[in-house]
N, C-alpha and C positions, 0 to 999 in steps of 0.2 A: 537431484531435484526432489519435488514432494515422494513420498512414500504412497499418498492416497492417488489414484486414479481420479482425474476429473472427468466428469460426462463431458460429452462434447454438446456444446450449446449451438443452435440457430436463430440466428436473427427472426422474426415475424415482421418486420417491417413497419410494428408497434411501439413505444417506448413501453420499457420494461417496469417506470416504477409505476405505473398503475394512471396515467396520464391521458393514456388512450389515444394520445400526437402518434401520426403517421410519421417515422423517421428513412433513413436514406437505405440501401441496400447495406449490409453488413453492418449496420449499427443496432447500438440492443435498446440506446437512448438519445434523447433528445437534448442537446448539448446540455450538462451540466444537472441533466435526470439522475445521472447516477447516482451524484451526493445526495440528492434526495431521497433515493431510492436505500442507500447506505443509511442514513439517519431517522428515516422511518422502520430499519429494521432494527437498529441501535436499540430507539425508544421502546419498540413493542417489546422486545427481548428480551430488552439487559436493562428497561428504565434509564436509558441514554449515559447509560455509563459505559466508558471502557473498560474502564478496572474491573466490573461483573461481567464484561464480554471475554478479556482473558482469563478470569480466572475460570468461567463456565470452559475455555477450551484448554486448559492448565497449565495458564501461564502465571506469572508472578514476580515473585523479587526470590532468584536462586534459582527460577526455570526461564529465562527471558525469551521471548518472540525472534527478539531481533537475532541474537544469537541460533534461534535454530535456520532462520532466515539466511543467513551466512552461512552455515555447516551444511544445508541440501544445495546451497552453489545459485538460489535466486537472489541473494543481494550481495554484496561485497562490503569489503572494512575499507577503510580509508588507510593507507600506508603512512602517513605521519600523524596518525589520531586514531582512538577509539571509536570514530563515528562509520554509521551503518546506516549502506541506502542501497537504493538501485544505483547500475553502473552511472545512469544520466543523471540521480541526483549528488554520488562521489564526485562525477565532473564539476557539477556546479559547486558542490560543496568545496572541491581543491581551489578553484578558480576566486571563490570570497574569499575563503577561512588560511589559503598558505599562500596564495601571491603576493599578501604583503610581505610575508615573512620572507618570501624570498628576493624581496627586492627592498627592504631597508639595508639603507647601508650598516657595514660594521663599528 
């Protein structure tokens, strides 16, 4: 798993991207806040770029995200492909990308 300690967060019962919506017990947002809440900090940041959000955290082409994502054991690789996700999106991803392969005939 990660190497850094995460705080542990509490709900306030507020949405978290700055909305001020009353949300439900144990949520931080308001359905679909988050991406908001993600994209306003993108902009402020990194000027709504990715490529200056990983390279401020030192990622790149020869340091990859995805790859360290996989070696601390939060996302997994796909076993008949290069491709990297969470467990749920490997499922979906097998279920598009090799059902057909495995059901064309020879």
């Amino acid at each position: 798993m990660t190497t850094k300690p995460l705080p542990h967060l509490t709900p306030t019962g507020t949405c978290w991207c700055g909305c001020a919506r009353k949300v439900g017990a144990g949520s931080f947002f308001a359905p679909g806040h988050d991406k908001v809440a993600e994209a306003a900090l993108l902009a402020v940041e990194y000027g709504s770029s990715v490529a200056q959000l990983l390279h401020a955290h030192g990622y790149g082409p020869g340091h990859s995200v995805s790859t360290r994502a996989v070696s601390e054991g939060v996302w997994q690789r796909c076993s008949s492909c290069d491709y990297a996700g969470t467990p749920a999106s490997i499922a979906n991803h097998t279920k598009r990308a090799h059902s057909t392969a495995l059901t064309d005939p020879v």
